[in-house]
C-alpha positions in Angstrom: -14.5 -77.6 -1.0 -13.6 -79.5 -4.3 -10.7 -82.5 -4.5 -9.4 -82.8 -8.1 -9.6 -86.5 -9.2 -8.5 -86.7 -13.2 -10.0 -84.3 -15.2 -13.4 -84.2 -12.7 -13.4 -82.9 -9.3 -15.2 -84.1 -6.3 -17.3 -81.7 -3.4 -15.5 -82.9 -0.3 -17.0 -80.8 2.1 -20.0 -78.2 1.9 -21.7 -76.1 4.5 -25.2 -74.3 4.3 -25.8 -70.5 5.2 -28.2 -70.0 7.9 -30.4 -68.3 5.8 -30.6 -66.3 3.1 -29.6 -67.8 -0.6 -28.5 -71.6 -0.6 -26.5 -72.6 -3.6 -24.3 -75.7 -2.3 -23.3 -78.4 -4.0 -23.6 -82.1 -2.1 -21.0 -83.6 -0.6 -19.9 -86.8 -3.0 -21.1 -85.1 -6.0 -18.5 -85.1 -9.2 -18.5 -82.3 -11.5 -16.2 -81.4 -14.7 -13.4 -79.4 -14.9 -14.8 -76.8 -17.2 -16.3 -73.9 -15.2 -16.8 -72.8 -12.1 -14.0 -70.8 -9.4 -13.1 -74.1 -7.8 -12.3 -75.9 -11.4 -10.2 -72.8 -12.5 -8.2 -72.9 -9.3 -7.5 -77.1 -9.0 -6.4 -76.7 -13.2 -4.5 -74.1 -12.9 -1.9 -75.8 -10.5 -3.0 -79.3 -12.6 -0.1 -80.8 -15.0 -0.1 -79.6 -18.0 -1.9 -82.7 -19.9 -4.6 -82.4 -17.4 -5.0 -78.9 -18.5 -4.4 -79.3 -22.1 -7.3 -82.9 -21.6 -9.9 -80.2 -19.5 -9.4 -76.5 -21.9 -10.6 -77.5 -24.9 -14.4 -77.8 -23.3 -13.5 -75.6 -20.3 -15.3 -72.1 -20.6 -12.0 -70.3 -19.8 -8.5 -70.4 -21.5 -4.8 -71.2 -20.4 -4.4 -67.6 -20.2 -7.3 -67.4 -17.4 -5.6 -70.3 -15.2 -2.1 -68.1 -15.8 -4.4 -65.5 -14.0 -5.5 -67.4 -11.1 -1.9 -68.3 -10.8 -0.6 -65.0 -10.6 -3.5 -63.5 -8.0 -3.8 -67.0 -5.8 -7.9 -67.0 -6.5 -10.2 -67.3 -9.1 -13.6 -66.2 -9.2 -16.7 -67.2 -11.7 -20.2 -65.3 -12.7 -23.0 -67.3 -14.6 -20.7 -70.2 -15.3 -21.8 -73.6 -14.3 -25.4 -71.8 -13.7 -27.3 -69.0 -15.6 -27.3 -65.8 -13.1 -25.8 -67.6 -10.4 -22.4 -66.0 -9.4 
């Protein structure tokens, strides 16, 4: 669970799967803006200067963020990680 602070958001809360494939991010830890499901869905209800400050680097456009607007989610594939989804 991501908090949008600026341009960067911050993992607020995280929780580990039993087993199986762990790919968590730890709590504290500050990432861009540019890729990932969580960044698309805290810009795309952002201002519009934080958007217009984040897009140019993001790895999605303004009409992606319309998108995630329209369906209420947003989803990523190979993004912030190579083959991680």
């Amino acid at each position: 669970l991501y908090r949008r602070e600026g341009t960067t958001r911050i993992c607020i809360a995280a929780l580990e799967p039993p087993a199986g494939l762990r790919d968590t991010v730890p709590i504290g830890t500050r990432l861009p803006m540019t890729a990932g499901s969580g960044a698309k869905v805290l810009l795309a209800y952002a201002d519009g200067g934080t958007q217009q400050a984040v897009l140019p680097g993001a790895k999605f456009t303004d009409r992606t963020l319309a998108e995630v607007r329209k369906r209420g989610w947003a989803q990523s594939a190979a993004e912030r990680e190579p083959g991680v989804a």
